[in-house]
C-alpha positions, -999 to 999 in steps of 0.1 A, spaced: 193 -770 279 168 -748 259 182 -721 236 158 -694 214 173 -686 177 162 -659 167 178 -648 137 211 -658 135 214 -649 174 210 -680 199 196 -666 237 198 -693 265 163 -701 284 163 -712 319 123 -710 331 89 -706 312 93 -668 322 125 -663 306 111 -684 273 77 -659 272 99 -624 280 120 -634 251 97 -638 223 75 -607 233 113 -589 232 125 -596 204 95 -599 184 96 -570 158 81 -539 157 58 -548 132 50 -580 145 74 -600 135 95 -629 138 110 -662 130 123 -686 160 132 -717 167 133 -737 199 163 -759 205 162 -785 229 200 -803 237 211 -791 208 181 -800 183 161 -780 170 124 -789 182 94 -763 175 90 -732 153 71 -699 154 68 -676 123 45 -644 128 42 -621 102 22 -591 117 -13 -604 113 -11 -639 116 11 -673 129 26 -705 121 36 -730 144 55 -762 136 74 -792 159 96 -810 143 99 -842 158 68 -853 141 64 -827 114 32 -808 131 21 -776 121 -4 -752 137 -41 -755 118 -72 -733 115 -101 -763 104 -115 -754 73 -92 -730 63 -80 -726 22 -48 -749 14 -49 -733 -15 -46 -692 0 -15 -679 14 0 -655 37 35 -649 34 61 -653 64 100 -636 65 121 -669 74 156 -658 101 172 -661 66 152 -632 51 133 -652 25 98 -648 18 79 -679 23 42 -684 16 24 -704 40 -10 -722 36 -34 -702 56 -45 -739 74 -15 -736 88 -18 -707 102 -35 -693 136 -40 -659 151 -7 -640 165 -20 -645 201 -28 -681 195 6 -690 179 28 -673 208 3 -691 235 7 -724 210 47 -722 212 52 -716 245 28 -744 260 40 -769 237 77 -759 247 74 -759 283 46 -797 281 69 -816 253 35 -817 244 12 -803 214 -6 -775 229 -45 -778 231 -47 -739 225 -47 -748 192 -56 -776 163 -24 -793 151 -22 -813 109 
């Protein structure tokens, strides 16, 4: 069973529809949002977005979302579900659009997306 936490609030997902109509609901007004995908109980892929830009990570294997050639050493900051401000290397991050595309491929494949790189 797949479930969407968003915040502290955990929404249950039955099809790739239900999955996509979620995040574009309760993304913020200002574009963002913090969720995580649990699969059977554990948790298995993240998407931060933080108006301008995205983060993906699965973590099974510890993969995050990557832009080649992009500063390790530059930062964008995210709002985690637990309100903290976390900077993020901007190699880790991809374009809003990209992200959400990212997420929801590699939630409904098991698989890392192709929409994007992955480090």
């Amino acid at each position: 069973m797949l479930k969407l936490q968003s915040m502290q609030d955990f929404h249950d997902v039955n099809t790739a529809s239900d999955l996509a109509g979620l995040i574009d609901r309760l993304i913020a007004p200002d574009g963002t949002g913090a969720f995580w995908l649990h699969r059977d109980g554990d948790c298995e892929l993240a998407l931060f977005l933080n108006g301008r830009r995205a983060a993906v990570y699965r973590d099974s294997d510890g993969a995050w979302s990557q832009t080649p050639n992009a500063s390790d050493d530059d930062c964008d900051q995210f709002r985690l579900e637990n309100g903290q401000i976390d900077d993020f290397p901007l190699s880790q991050c991809v374009s809003t659009a990209d992200g959400i595309a990212a997420f929801l491929d590699t939630a409904i494949t098991g698989q890392l997306s192709a929409k994007i790189a992955w480090h």
